[in-house]
ROFIBA-851415 format. One record per residue: residue number from 1; z negated, y, x of N, C-alpha, C in turn. Coordinates in nm, 2 decimals, m for minus. Each point is the difference from the previous one (the first is absolute). Layout:
pos=NUM	n_z=Z	n_y=Y	n_x=X	ca_z=Z	ca_y=Y	ca_x=X	c_z=Z	c_y=Y	c_x=X
...
***
This chain:
pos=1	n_z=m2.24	n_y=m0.27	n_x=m0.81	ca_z=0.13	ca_y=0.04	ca_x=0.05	c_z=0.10	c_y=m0.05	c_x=m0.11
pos=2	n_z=0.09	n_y=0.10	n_x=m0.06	ca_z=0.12	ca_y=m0.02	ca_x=m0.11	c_z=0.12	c_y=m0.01	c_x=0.06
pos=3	n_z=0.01	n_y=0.04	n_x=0.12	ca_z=0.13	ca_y=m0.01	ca_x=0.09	c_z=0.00	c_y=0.02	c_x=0.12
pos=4	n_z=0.08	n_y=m0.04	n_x=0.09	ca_z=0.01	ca_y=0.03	ca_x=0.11	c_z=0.12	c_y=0.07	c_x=0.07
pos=5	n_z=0.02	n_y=0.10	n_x=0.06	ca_z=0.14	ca_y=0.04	ca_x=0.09	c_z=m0.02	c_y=m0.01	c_x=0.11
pos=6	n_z=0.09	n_y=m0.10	n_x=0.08	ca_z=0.02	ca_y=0.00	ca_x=0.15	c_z=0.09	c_y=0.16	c_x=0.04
pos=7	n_z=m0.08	n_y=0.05	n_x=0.07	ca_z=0.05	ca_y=0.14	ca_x=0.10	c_z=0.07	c_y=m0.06	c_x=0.12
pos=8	n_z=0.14	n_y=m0.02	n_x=0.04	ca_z=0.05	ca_y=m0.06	ca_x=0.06	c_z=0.02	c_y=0.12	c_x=0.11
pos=9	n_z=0.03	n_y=0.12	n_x=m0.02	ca_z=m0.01	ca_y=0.11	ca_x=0.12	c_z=m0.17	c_y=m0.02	c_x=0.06
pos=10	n_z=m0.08	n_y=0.01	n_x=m0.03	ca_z=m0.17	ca_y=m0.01	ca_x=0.04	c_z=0.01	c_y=m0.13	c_x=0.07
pos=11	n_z=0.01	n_y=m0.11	n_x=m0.09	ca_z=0.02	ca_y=m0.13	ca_x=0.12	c_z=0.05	c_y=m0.02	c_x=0.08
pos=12	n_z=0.16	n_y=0.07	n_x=0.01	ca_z=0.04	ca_y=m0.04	ca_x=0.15	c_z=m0.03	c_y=0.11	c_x=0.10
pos=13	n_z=m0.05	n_y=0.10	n_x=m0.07	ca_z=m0.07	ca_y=0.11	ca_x=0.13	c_z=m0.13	c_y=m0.04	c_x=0.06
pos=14	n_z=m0.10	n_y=m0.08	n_x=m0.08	ca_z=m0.12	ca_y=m0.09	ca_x=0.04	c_z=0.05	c_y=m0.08	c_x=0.07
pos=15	n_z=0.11	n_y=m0.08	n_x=0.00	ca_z=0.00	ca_y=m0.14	ca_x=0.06	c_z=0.09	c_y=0.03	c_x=0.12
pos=16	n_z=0.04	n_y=0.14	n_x=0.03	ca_z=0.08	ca_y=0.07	ca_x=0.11	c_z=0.14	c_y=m0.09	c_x=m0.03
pos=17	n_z=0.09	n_y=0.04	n_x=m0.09	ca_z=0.14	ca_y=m0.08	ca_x=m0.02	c_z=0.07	c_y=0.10	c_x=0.02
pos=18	n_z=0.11	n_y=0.01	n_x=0.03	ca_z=0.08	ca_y=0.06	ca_x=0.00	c_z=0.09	c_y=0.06	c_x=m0.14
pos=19	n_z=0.02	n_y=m0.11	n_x=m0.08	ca_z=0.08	ca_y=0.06	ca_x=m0.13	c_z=m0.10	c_y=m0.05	c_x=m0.12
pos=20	n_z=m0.02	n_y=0.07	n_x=m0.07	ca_z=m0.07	ca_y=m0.06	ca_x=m0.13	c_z=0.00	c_y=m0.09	c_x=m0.08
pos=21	n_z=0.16	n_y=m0.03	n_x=0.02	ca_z=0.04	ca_y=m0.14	ca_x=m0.07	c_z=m0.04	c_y=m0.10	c_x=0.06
pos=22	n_z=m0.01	n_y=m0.01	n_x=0.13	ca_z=m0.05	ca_y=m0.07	ca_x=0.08	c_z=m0.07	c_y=m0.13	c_x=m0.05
pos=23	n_z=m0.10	n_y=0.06	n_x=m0.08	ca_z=m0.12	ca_y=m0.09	ca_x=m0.05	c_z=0.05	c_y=m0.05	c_x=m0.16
pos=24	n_z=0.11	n_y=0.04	n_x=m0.08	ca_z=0.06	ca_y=m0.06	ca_x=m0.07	c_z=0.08	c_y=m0.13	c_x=0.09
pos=25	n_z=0.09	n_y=0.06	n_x=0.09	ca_z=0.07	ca_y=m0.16	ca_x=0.10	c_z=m0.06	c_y=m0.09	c_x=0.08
pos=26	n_z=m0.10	n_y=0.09	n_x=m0.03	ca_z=m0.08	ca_y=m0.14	ca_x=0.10	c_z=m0.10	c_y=m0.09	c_x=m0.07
pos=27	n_z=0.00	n_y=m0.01	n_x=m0.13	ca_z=m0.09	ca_y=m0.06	ca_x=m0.05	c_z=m0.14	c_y=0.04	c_x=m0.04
pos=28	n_z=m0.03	n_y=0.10	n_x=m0.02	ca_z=m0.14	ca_y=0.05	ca_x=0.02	c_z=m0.04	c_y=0.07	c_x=m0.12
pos=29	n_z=0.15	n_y=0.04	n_x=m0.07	ca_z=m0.05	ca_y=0.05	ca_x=m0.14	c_z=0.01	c_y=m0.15	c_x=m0.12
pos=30	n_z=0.08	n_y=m0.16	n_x=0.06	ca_z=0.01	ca_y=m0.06	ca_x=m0.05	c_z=m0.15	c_y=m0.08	c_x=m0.03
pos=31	n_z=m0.05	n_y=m0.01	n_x=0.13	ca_z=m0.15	ca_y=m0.07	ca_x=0.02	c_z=m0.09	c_y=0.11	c_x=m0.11
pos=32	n_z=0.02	n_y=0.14	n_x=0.02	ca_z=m0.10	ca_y=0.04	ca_x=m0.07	c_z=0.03	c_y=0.00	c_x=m0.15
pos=33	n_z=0.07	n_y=0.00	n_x=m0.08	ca_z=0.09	ca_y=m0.05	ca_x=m0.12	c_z=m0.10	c_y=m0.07	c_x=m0.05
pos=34	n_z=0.04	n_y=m0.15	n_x=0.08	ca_z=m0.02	ca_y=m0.11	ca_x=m0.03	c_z=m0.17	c_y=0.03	c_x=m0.05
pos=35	n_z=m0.06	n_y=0.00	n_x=0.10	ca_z=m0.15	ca_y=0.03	ca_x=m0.05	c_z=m0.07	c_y=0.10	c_x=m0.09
pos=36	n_z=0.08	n_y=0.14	n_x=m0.01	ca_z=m0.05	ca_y=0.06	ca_x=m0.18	c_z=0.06	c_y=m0.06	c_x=m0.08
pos=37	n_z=0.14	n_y=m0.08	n_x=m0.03	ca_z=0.01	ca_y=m0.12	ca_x=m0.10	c_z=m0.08	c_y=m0.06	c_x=m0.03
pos=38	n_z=m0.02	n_y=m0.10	n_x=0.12	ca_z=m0.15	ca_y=m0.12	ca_x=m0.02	c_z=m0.06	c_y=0.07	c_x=m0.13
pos=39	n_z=m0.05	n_y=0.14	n_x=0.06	ca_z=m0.13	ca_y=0.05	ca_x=m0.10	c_z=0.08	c_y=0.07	c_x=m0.12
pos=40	n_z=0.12	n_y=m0.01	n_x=m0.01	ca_z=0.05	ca_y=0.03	ca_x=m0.16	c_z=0.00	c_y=0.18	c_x=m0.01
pos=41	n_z=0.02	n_y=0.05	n_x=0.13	ca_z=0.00	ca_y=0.17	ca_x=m0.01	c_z=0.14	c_y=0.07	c_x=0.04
pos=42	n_z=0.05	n_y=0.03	n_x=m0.13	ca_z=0.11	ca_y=0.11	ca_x=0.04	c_z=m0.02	c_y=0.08	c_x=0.13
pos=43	n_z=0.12	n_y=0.01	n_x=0.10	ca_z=0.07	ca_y=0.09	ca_x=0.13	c_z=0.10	c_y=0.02	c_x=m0.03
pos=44	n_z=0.00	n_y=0.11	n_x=0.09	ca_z=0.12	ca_y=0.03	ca_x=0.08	c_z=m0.02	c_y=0.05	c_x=0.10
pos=45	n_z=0.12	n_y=0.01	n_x=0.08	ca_z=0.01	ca_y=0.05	ca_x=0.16	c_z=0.11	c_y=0.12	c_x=0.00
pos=46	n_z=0.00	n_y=0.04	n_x=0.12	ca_z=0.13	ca_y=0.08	ca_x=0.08	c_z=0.03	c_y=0.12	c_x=m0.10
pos=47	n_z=0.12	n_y=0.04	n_x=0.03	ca_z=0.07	ca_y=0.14	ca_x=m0.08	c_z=0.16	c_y=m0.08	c_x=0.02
pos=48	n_z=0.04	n_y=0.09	n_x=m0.10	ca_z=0.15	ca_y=m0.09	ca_x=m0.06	c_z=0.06	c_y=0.19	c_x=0.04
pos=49	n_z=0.16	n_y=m0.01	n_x=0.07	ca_z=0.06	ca_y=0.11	ca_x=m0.05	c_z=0.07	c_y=m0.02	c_x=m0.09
pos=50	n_z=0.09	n_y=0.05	n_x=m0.04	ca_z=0.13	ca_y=0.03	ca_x=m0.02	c_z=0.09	c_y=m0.17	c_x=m0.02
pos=51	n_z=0.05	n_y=m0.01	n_x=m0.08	ca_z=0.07	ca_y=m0.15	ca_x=m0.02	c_z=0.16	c_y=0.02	c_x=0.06
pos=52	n_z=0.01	n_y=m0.02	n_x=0.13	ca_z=0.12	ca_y=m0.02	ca_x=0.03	c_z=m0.02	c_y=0.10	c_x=0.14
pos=53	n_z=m0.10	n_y=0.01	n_x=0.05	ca_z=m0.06	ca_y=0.10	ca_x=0.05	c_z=m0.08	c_y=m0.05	c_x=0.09
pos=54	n_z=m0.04	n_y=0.10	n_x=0.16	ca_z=m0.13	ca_y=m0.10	ca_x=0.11	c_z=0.11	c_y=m0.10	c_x=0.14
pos=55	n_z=m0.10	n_y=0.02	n_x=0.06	ca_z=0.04	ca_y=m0.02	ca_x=0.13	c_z=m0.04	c_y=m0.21	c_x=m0.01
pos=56	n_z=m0.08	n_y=0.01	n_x=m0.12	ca_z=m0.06	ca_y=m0.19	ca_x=m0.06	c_z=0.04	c_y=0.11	c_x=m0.12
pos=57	n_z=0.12	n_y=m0.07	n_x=m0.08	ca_z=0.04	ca_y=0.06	ca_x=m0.11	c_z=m0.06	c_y=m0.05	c_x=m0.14
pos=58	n_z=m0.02	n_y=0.10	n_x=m0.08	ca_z=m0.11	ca_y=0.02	ca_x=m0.10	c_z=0.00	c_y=m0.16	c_x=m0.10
pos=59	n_z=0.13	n_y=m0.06	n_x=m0.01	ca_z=m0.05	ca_y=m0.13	ca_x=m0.06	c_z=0.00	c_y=m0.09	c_x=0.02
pos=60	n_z=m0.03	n_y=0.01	n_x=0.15	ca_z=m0.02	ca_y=m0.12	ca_x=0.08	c_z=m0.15	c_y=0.00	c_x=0.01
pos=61	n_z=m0.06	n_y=0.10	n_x=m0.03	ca_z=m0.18	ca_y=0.01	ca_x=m0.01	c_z=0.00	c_y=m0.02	c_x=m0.15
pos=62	n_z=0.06	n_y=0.03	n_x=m0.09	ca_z=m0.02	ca_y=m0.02	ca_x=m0.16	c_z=0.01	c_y=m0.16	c_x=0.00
pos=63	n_z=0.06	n_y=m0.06	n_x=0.07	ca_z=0.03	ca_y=m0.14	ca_x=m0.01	c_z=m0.11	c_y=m0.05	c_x=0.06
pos=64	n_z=m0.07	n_y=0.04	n_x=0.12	ca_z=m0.13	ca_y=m0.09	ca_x=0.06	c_z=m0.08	c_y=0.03	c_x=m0.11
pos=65	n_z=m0.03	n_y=0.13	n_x=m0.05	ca_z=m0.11	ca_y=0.03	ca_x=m0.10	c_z=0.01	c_y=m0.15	c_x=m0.12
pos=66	n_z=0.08	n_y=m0.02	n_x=m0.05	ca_z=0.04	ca_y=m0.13	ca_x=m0.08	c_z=m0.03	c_y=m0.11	c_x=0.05
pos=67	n_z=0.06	n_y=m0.03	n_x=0.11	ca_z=m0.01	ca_y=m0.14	ca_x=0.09	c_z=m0.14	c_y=m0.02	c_x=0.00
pos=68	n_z=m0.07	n_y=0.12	n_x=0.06	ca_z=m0.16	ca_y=m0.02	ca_x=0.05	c_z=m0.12	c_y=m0.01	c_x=m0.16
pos=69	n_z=0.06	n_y=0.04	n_x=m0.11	ca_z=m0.08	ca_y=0.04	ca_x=m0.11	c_z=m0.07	c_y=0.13	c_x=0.00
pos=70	n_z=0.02	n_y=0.11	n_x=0.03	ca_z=0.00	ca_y=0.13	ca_x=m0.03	c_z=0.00	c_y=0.07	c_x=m0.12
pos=71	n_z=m0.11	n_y=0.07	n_x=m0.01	ca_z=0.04	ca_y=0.05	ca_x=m0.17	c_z=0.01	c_y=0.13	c_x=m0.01
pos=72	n_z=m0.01	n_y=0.08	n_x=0.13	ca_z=m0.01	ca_y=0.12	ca_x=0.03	c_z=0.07	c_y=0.05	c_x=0.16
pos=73	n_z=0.08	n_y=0.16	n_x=m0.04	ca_z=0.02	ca_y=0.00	ca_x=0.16	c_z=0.00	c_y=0.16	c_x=m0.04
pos=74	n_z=m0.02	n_y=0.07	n_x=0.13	ca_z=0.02	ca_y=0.20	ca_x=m0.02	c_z=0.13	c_y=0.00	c_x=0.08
pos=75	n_z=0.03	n_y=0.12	n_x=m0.10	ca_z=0.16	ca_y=0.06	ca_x=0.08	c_z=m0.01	c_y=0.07	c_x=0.06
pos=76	n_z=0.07	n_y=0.01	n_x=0.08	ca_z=0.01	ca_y=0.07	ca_x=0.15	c_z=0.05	c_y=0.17	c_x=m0.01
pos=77	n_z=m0.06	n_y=0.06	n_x=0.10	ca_z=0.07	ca_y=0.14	ca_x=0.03	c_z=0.12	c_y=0.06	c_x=m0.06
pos=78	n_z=0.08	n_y=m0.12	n_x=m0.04	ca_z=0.14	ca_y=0.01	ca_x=0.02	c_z=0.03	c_y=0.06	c_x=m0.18
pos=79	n_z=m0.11	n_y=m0.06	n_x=m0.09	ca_z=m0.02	ca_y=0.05	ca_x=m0.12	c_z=m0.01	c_y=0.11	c_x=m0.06
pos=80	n_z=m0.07	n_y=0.12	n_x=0.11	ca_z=m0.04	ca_y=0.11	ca_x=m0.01	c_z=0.15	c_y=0.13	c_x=m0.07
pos=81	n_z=m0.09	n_y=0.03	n_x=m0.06	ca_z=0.06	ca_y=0.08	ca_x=m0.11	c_z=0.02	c_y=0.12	c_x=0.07
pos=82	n_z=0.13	n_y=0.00	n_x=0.12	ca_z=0.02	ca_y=0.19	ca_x=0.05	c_z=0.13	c_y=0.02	c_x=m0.05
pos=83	n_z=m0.01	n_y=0.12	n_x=m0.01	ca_z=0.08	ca_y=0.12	ca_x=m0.06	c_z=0.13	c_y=0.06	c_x=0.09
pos=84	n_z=0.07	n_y=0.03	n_x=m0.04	ca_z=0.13	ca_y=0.06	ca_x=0.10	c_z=m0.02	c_y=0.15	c_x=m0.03
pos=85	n_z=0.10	n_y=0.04	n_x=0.05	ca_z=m0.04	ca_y=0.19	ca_x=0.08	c_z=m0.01	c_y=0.11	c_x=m0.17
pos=86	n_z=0.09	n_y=m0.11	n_x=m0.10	ca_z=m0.01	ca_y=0.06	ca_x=m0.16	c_z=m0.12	c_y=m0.02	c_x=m0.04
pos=87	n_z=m0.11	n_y=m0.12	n_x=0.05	ca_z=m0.10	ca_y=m0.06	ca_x=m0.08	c_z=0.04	c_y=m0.10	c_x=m0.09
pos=88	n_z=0.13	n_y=m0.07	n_x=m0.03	ca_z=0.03	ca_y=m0.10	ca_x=m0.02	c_z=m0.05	c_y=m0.14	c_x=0.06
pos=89	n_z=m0.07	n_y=m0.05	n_x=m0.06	ca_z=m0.02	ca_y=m0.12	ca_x=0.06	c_z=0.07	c_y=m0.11	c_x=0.05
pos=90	n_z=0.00	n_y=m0.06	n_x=0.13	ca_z=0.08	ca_y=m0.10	ca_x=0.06	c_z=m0.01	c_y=m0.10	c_x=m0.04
pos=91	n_z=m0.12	n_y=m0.07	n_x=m0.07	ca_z=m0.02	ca_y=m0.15	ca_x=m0.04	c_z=0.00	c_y=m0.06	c_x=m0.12
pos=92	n_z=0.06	n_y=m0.02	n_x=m0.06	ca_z=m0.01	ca_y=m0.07	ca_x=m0.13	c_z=m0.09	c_y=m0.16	c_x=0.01
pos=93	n_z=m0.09	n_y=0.08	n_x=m0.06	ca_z=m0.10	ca_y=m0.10	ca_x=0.03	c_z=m0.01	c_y=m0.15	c_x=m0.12
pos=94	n_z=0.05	n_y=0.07	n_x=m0.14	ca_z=0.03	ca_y=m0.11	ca_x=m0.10	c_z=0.12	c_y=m0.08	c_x=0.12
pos=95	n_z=0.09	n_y=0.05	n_x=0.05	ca_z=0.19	ca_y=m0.08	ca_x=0.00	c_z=m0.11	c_y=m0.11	c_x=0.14
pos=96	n_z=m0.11	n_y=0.05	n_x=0.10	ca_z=m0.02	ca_y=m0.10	ca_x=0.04	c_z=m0.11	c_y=m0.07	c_x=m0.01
pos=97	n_z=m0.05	n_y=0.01	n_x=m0.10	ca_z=m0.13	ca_y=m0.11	ca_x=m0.05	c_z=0.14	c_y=m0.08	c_x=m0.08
pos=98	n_z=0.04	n_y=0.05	n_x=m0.03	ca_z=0.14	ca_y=m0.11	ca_x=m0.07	c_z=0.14	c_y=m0.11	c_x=0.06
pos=99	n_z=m0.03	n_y=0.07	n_x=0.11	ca_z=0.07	ca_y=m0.06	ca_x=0.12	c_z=m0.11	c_y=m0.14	c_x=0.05
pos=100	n_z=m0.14	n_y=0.03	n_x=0.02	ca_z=m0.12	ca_y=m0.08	ca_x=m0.01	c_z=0.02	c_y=m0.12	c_x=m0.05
pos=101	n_z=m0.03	n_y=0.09	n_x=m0.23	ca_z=0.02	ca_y=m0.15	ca_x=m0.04	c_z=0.08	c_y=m0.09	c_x=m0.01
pos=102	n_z=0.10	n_y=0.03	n_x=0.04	ca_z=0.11	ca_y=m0.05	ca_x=0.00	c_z=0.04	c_y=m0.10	c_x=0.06
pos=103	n_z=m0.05	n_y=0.02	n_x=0.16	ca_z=m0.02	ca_y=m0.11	ca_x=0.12	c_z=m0.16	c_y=m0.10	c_x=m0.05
pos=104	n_z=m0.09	n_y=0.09	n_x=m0.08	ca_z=m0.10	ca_y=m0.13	ca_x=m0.02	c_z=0.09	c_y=m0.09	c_x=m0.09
pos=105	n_z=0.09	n_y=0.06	n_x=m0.12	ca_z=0.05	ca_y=m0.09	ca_x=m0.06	c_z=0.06	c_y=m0.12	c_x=0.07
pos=106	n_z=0.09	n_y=0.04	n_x=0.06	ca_z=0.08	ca_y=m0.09	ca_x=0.14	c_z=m0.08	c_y=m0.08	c_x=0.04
pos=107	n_z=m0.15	n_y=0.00	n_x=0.05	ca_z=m0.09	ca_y=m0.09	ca_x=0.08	c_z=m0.07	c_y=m0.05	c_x=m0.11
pos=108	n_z=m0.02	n_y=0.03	n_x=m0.11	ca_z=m0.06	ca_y=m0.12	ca_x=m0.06	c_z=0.07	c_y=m0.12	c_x=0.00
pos=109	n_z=0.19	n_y=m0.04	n_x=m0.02	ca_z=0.01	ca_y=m0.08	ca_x=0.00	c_z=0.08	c_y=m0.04	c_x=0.14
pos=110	n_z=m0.10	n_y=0.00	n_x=0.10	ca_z=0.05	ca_y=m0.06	ca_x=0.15	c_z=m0.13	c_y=m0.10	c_x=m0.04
pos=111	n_z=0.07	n_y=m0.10	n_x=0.13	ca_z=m0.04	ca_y=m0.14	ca_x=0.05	c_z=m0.07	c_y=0.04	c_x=0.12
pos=112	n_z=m0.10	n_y=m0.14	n_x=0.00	ca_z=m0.06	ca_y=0.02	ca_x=0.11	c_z=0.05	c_y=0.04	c_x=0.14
pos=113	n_z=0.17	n_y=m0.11	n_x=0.02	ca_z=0.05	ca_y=0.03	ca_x=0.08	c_z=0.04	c_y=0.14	c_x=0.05
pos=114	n_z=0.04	n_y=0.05	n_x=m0.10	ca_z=0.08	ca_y=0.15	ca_x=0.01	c_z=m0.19	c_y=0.09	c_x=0.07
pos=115	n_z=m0.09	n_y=m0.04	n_x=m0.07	ca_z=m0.10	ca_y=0.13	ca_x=0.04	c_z=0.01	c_y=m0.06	c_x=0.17
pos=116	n_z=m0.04	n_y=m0.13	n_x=0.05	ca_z=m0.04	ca_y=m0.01	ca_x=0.08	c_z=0.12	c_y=0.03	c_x=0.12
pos=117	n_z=0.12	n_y=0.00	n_x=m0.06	ca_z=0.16	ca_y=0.04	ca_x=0.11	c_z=m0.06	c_y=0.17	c_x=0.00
pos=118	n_z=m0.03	n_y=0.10	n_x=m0.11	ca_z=m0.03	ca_y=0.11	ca_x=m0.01	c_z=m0.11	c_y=0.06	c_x=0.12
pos=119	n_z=m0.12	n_y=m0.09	n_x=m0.02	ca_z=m0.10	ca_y=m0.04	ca_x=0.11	c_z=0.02	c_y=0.01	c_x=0.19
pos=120	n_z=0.13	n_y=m0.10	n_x=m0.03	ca_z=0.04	ca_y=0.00	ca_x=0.14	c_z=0.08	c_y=0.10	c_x=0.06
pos=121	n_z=0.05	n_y=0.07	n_x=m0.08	ca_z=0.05	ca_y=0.11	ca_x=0.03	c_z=m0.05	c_y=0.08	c_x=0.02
pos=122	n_z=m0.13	n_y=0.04	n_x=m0.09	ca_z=m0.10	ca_y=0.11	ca_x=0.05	c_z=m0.10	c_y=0.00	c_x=0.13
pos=123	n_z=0.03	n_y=m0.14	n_x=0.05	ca_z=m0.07	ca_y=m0.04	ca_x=0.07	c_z=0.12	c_y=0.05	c_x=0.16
pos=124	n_z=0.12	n_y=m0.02	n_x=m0.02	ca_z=0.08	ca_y=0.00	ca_x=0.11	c_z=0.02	c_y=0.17	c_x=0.01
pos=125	n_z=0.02	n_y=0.07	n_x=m0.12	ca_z=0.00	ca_y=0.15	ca_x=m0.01	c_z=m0.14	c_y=0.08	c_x=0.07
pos=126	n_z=m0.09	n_y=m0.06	n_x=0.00	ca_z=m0.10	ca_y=0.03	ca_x=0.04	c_z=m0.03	c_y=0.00	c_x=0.18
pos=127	n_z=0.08	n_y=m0.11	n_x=m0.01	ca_z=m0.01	ca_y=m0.04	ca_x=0.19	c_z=0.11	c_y=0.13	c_x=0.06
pos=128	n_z=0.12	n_y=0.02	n_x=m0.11	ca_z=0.10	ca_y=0.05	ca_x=0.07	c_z=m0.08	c_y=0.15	c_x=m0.03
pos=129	n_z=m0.06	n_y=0.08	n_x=m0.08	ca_z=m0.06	ca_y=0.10	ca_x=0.01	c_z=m0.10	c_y=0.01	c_x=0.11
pos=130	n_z=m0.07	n_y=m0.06	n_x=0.01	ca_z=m0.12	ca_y=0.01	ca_x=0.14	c_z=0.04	c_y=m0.03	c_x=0.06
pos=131	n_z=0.11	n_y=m0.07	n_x=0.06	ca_z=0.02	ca_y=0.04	ca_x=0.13	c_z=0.14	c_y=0.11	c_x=0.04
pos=132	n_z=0.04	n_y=0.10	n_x=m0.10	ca_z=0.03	ca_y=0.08	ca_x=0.00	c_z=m0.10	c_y=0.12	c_x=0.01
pos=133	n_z=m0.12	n_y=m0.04	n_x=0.01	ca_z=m0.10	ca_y=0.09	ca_x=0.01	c_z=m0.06	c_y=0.08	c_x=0.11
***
């Protein structure tokens, strides 16, 4: 095995959760982390949208991806290249891979503190989405 990706929609449908982030707030992508570390194997988890973007908005998951050691994530639906009624395309897809690195730039230099205030928020965002569910 050269890598691994946690499928975070498949896991919380297996484990009957409610929201997919779920298993990011609750600890479950952190436990599993920890143990392809141990063995020294690049991951990633989840789907990232849009940065500024999401009901758990897009760089508050780019920020756990960091916190947790992540080296990989797929982008979400939200990426998709559609066209308007000219065939003009809607997404500029360079302006938001650039929007991306921009915010990794930003989290390279956060403190432990700041990921783990980031953490708690995703974790409180999460409670307030499922049970709006």
């Amino acid at each position: 095995v050269d890598e691994l990706y946690i499928g975070l929609n498949d896991l919380h449908i297996g484990l009957g959760l409610t929201f997919m982030f779920e298993v990011l707030s609750g600890g479950l992508v952190d436990y599993m982390a920890q143990k392809i570390k141990a063995k020294g194997i690049p991951f990633g988890f989840g789907g990232m949208g849009k940065i500024g973007e999401g009901i758990l908005p897009a760089d508050r998951i780019l920020a756990e991806h960091y916190r947790i050691g992540s080296s990989s994530v797929i982008l979400s639906r939200t990426f998709r290249n559609e066209v308007d009624a000219e065939g003009k395309p809607q997404l500029d897809l360079d302006a938001e891979i650039s929007k991306i690195r921009k915010e990794e730039q930003k989290l390279s230099g956060w403190t432990s503190s700041q990921f783990n205030e980031n953490h708690k928020q995703v974790i409180e965002t999460v409670k307030r989405i499922v049970s709006g569910m």
